[in-house]
C-alpha positions in Angstrom: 67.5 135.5 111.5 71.0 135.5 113.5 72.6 133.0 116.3 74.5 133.7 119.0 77.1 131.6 120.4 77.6 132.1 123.9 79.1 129.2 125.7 80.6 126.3 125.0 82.6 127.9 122.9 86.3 126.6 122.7 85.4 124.8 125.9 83.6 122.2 126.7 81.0 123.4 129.1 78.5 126.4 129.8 76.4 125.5 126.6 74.1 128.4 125.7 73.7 129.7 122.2 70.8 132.1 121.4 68.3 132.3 118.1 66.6 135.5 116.8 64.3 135.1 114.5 60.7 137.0 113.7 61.7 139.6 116.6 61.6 136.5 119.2 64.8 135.2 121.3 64.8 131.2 122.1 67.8 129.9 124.0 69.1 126.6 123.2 70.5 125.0 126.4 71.7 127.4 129.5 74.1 125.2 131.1 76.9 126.1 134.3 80.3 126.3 133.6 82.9 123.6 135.4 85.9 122.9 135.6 88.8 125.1 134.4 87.3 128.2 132.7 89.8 129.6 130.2 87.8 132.7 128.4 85.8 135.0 129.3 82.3 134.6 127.9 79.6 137.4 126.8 76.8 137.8 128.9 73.4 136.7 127.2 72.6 139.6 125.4 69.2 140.4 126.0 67.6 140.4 129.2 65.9 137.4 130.6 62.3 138.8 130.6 62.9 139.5 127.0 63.7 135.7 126.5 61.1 133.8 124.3 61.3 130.5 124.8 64.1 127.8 125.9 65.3 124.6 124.4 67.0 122.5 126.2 68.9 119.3 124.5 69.6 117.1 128.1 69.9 117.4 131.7 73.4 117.2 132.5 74.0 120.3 134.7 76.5 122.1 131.5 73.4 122.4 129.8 70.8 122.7 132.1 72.2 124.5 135.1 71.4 128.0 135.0 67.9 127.5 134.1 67.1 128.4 137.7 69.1 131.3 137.4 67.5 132.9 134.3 64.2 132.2 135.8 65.1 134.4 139.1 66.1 137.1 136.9 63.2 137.5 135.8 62.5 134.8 132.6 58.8 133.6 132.2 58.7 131.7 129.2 58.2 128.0 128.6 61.3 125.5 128.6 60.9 122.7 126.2 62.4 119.3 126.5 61.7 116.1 126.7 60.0 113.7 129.8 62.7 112.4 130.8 64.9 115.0 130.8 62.5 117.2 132.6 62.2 114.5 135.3 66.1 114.3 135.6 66.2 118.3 135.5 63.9 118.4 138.4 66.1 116.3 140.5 69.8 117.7 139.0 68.6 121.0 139.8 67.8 120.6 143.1 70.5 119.0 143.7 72.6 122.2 142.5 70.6 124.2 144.5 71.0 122.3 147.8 74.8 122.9 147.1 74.7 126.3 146.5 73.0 126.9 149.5 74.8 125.2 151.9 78.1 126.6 149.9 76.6 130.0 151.0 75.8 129.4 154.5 79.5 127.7 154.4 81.2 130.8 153.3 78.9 133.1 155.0 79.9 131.3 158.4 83.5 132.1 157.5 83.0 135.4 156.0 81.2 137.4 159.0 84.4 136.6 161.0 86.5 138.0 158.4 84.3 140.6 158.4 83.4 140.1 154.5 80.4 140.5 152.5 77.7 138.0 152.3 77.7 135.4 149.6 74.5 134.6 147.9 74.1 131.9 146.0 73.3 131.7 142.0 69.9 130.3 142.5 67.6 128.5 145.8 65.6 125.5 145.9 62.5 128.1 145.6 64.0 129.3 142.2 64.5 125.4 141.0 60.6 124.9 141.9 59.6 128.2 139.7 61.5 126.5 137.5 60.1 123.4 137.1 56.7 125.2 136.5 57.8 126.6 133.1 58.4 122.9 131.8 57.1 121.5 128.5 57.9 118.2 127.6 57.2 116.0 124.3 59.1 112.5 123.0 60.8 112.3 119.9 60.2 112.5 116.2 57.4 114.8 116.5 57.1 118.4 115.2 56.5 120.8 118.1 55.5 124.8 116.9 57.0 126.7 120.1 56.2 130.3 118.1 55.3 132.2 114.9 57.7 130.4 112.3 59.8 128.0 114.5 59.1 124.3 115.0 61.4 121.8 116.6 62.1 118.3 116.5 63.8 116.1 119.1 66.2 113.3 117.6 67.6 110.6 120.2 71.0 111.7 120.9 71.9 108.4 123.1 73.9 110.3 125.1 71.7 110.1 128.6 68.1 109.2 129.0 66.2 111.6 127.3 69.0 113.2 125.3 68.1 115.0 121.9 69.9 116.6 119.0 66.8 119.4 118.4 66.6 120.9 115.1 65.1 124.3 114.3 63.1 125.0 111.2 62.8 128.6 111.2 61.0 130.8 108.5 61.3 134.7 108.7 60.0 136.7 105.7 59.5 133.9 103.4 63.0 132.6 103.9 63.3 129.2 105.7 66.8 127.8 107.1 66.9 124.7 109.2 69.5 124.9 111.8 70.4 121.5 113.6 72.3 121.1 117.2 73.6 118.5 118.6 73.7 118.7 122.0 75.8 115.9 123.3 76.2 113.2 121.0 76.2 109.3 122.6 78.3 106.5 122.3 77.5 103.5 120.2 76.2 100.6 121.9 75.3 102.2 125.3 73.6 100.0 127.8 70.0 101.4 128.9 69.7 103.8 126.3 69.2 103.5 122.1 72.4 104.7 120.0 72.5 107.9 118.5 69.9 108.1 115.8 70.6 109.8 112.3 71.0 113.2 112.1 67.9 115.0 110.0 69.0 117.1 107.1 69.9 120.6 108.1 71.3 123.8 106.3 73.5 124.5 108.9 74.8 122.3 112.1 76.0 123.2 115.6 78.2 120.2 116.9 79.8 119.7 119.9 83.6 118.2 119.9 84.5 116.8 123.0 86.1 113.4 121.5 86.6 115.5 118.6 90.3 114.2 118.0 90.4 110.7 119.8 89.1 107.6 118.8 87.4 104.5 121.2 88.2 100.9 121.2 87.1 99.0 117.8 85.2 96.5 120.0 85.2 97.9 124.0 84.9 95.0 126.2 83.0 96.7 129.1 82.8 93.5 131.0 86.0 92.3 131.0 87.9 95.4 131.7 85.7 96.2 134.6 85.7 92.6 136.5 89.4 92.5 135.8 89.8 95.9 137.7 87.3 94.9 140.6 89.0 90.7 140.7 92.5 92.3 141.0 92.0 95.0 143.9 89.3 92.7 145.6 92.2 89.9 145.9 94.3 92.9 147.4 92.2 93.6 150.2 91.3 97.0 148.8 88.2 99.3 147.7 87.6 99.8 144.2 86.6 104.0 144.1 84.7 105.2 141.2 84.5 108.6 140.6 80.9 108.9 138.6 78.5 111.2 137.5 75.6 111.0 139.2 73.4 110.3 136.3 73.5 108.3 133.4 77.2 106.9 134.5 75.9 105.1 137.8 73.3 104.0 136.3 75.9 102.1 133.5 77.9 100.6 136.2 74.8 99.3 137.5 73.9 97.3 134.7 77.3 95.8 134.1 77.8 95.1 138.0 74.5 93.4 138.2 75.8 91.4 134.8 78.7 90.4 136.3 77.1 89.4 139.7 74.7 86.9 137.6 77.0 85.4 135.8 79.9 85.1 138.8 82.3 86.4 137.1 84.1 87.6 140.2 85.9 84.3 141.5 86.3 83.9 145.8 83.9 86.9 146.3 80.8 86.3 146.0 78.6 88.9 147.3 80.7 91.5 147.1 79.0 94.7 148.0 78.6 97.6 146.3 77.8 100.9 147.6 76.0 103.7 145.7 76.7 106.9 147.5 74.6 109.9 146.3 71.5 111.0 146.9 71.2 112.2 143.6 72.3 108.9 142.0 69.8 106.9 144.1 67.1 109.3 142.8 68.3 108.8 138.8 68.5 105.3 139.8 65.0 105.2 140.8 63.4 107.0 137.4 65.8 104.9 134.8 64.3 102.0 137.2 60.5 103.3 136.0 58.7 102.8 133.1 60.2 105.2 130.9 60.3 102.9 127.6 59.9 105.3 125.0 64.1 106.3 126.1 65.3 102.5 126.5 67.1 100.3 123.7 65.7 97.0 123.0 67.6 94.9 125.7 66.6 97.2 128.6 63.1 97.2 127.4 63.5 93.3 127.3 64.5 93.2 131.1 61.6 95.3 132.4 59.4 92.9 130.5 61.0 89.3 132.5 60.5 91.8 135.4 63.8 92.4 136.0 65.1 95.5 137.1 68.4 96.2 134.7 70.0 98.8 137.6 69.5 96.6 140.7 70.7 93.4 142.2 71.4 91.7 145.6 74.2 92.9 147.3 73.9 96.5 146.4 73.5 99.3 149.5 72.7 102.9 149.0 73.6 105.6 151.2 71.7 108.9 151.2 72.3 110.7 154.5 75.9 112.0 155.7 76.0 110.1 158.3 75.5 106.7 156.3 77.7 108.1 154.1 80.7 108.5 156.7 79.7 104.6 157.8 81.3 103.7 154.9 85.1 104.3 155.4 84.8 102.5 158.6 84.2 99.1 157.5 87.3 97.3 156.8 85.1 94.9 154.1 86.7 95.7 150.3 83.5 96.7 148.6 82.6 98.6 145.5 82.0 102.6 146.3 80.7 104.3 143.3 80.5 108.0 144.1 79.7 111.6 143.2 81.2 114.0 141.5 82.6 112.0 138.5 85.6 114.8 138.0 86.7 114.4 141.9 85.9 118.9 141.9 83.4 118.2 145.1 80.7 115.7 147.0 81.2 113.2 148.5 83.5 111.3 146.5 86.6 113.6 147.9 85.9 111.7 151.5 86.3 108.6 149.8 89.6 109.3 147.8 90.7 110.7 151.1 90.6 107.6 152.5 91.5 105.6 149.6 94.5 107.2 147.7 97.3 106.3 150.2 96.5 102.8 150.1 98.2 100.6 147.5 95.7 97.5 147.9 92.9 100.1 146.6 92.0 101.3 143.1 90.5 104.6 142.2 88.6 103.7 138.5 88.0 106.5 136.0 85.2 105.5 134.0 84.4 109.2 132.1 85.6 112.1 130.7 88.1 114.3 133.1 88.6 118.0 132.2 92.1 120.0 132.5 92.6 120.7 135.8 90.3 119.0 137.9 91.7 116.8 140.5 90.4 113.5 138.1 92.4 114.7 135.3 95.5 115.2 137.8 95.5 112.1 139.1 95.2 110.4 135.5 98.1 112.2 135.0 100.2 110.9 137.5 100.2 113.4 140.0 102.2 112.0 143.2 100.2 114.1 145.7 96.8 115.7 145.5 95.2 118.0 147.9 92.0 117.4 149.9 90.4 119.3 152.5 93.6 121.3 152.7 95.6 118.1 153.6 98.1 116.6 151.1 97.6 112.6 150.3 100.0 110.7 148.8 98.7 108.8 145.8 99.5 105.3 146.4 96.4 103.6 145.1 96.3 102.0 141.6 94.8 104.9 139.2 93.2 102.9 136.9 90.6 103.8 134.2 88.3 102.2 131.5 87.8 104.0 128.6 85.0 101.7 127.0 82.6 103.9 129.6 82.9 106.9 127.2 79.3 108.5 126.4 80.4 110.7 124.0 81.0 110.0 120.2 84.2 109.7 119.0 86.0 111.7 115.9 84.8 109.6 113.5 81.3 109.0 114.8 80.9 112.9 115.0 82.3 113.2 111.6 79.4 110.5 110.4 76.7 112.3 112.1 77.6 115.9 110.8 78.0 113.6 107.2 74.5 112.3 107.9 72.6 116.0 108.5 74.4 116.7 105.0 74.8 120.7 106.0 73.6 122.9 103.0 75.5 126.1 104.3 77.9 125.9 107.2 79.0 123.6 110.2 79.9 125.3 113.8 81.7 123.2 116.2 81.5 123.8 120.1 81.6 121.9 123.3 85.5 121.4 122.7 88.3 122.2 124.5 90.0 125.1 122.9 92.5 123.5 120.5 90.2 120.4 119.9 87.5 122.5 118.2 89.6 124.2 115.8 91.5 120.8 115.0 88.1 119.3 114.6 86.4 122.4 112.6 89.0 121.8 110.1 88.6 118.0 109.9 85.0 118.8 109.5 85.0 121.0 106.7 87.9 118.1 104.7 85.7 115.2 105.5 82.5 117.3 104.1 84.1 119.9 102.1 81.7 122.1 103.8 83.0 125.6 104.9 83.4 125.1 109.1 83.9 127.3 112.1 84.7 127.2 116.1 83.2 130.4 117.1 84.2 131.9 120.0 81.9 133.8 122.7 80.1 136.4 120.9 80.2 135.9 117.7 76.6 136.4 115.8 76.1 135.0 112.3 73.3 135.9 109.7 71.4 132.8 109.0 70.4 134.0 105.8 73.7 135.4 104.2 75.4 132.8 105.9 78.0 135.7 106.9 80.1 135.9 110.4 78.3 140.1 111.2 80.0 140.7 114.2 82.8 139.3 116.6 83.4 139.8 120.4 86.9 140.2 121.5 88.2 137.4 122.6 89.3 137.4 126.3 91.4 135.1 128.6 90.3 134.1 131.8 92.4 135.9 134.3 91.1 136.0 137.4 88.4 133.3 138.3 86.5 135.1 141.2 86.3 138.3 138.7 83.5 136.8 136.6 80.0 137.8 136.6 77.3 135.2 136.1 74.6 137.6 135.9 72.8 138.7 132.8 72.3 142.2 131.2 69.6 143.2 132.6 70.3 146.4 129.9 69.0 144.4 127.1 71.4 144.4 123.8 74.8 145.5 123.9 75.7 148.4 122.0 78.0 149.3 119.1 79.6 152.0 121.5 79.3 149.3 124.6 81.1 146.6 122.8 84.1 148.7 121.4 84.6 150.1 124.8 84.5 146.7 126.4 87.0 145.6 123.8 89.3 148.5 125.0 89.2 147.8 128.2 89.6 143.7 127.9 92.5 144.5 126.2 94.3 146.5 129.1 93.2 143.7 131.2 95.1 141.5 129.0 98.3 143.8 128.9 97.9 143.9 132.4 98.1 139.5 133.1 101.2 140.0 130.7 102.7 142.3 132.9 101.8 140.2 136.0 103.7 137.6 134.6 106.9 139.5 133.7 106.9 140.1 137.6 106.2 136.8 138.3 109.0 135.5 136.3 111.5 138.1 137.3 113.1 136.2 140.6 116.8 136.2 139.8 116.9 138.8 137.6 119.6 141.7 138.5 118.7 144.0 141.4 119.2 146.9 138.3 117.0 145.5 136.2 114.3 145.1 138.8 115.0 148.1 140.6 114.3 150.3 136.9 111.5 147.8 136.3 109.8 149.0 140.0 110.6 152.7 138.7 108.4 152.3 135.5 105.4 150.7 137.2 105.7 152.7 140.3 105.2 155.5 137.4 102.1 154.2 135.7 100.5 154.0 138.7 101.3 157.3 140.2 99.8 158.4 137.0 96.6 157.1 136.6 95.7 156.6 140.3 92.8 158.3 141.2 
């Protein structure tokens, strides 16, 4: 009885962790990496036709994304979840795969007058619809046997619609050992969708740590912070730009907007218009719009029983083709453009903030969770200048951004919930960035007294001695475009494999610290660089060839 960690592992995407238990392999969540990558992880271990069963704790595209992928490799089984996430799967999937696709044909464009090779993309629409086929969906609260000795539960995470903390009760030679993960843990007091239920009882926990050192608002006033953002740059003249994520965030704004159209809390604007512009968003809009009540809080359900739909209102345009899309820069009215991807990394919302940053009448309003690096997080920063479509804009907009929007748990509502599961033998933290999960490991095992962990990629622990029985190397990222996304198609790595590997990541990372010496050395004495030129010119005459 072992687990795996493969992603998500001192970063905060790429969840995947893998379960072996009576000779069969379960996944739990195989999500895409974004954002900035900083280590290397292992490949799943075991090829995907020798892949049980998969698990999946919500649709948000770190969890669910290479689903497709595994399945054109070769992966058969059944992937469990619940409705609504596999409705939301089927459309954030496709999505991805539309992407990919036209990424390739992009690139491939491009590459044949460069005369490179042909770029093929991770998965095709044809792979999403495979896909969809091997869905098995089931609400919450309910024990679900998905093979010999393991059953699973889903909990109501309240993170997006359908969201679950899934625990695993797995028994394996007359030993039983519950393990519990958390997938994404919600906010408190979410509009649309319940708060986070109490964690079950578990011997050991897997929880993710994105908050895991800040803390929300006591009291978050979502209405006032957003009308005072959209009154102020309204009264300018200007757009108010929010970058959001596709599902689950729209869907938020939504609500409040439609709140504050009711109630006219904008003054000397009335029908104001707000654009939704994502073909993706429109189609989450339209199944959080459906009768989905077993994933609504109290309030929503409420709505849909006046007949009121809690995500629409007068006033409100959507745009789905590219060509409405473009429309939309070239009115002059000030209007409301809420826009995809929440991070700023790609879609649509680029052309918007291309159009927006240089003005100072406009705001561009952060309402999530930007990682290191991505243009979001840059311009939160106070970057002066960002660069789009290979053209450098001057920020002169207002960068404004309301924190109250968070979805995920903060430090001390993660420290509750691990509290709550009461964890007999160990806690593991992932979904972090990389000093946040070790900070937040250590908080962990105070507040519970609890022995706790951030594993990194490849780690495997015993579930029954509670012991750590083997460790990867741990390896930097060095070169992006170096990665492989593809499986082992070999089946298990070896003992011999893995120390070789080790070797060699090891000369890889001798080798970045020696790029970086050279990097570095402008100025230096044309001695010291001419003997440093010697010694390398010596290695490689060496070992070339």
């Amino acid at each position: 009885m072992k687990v795996t960690f493969i992603g998500a592992t001192h970063e905060v995407t790429g969840s995947c962790t893998l379960i072996e238990v009576n000779n069969k392999k379960i996944l739990v969540d195989c999500g895409m990496e974004q954002g900035v990558d900083l280590f290397e992880n292992i490949e799943i271990p075991v090829a995907p036709s020798e892949i049980d069963a998969v698990v999946v704790t919500h649709a948000h595209i770190d969890h669910s994304g290479k689903l497709p992928f595994l399945v054109a490799h070769g992966y058969k089984g059944p992937i469990y979840t619940t409705e609504a996430t596999q409705r939301l799967c089927n459309i954030m999937l496709l999505d991805s795969a539309h992407i990919q696709e036209f990424e390739a044909q992009w690139r491939n464009r491009k590459g044949r007058r460069a005369g490179k090779e042909e770029f093929v993309p991770l998965y095709t629409t044809e792979d999403v619809q495979n896909t969809m086929k091997l869905f098995s969906s089931a609400g919450y609260d309910r024990d679900i046997e998905i093979a010999d000795g393991v059953t699973i539960r889903y909990t109501d995470a309240g993170h997006l619609l359908g969201s679950s903390y899934v625990l695993f009760r797995l028994v394996e030679d007359g030993e039983e050992r519950a393990i519990l993960f958390s997938g994404d843990i919600g906010n408190k007091n979410k509009p649309l969708i319940r708060t986070p239920q109490k964690a079950p009882h578990a011997d050991y926990v897997v929880c993710e740590s994105t908050y895991g050192t800040r803390l929300h608002t006591a009291e978050p006033d979502y209405l006032g912070e957003l009308t005072s953002v959209i009154q102020r740059t309204l009264d300018r003249g200007g757009n108010i730009v929010i970058p959001a994520f596709a599902v689950g965030r729209t869907q938020e704004l939504l609500y409040y907007i439609r709140i504050i159209k009711e109630k006219g809390l904008i003054r000397n604007h009335d029908g104001f218009p707000v654009i939704v512009d994502s073909p993706l968003a429109v189609e989450a809009t339209n199944i959080y719009s459906s009768e989905m009540r077993e994933y609504y809080d109290d309030e929503a359900a409420a709505l849909l029983d006046q007949g009121i739909n809690p995500v629409t209102f007068p006033d409100l345009k959507v745009s789905v083709s590219s060509e409405e899309s473009k429309m939309i820069n070239d009115d002059n009215t000030p209007e409301v453009i809420i826009s995809a991807s929440g991070m700023c990394e790609a879609g649509r919302i680029r052309h918007h903030l291309k159009h927006n940053l240089w003005r100072p009448e406009s705001t561009i309003l952060f309402v999530g969770y930007q990682s290191e690096g991505t243009v979001g997080a840059k311009l939160l920063e106070g970057a002066e200048y960002v660069k789009l479509f290979g053209e450098e804009i001057q920020v002169r907009a207002e960068i404004a951004k309301v924190d109250a929007f968070s979805s995920h748990a903060d430090r001390n509502a993660l420290l509750n919930w691990i509290e709550g599961a009461d964890p007999a033998m160990r806690i593991f933290i992932n979904h972090g960035e990389d000093t946040v999960t070790e900070e937040f490991a250590m908080e962990a095992a105070r507040h519970t007294g609890k022995p706790a962990v951030a594993p990194y990629s490849g780690e495997v622990w015993d579930l029954i001695s509670n012991e750590l029985v083997y460790k990867a190397p741990v390896v930097p990222v060095i070169r992006k475009e170096a990665r492989s996304s593809a499986p082992d198609h070999g089946g298990k790595v070896t003992e011999a494999t893995a120390k070789a590997s080790g070797i060699y990541e090891e000369l890889l990372r001798t080798s970045a610290g020696l790029t970086d010496i050279v990097e570095n050395s402008r100025g230096r004495s044309n001695k010291e660089l001419r003997a440093m030129n010697a010694e390398i010119e010596a290695i490689i005459r060496k070992y070339k060839g």
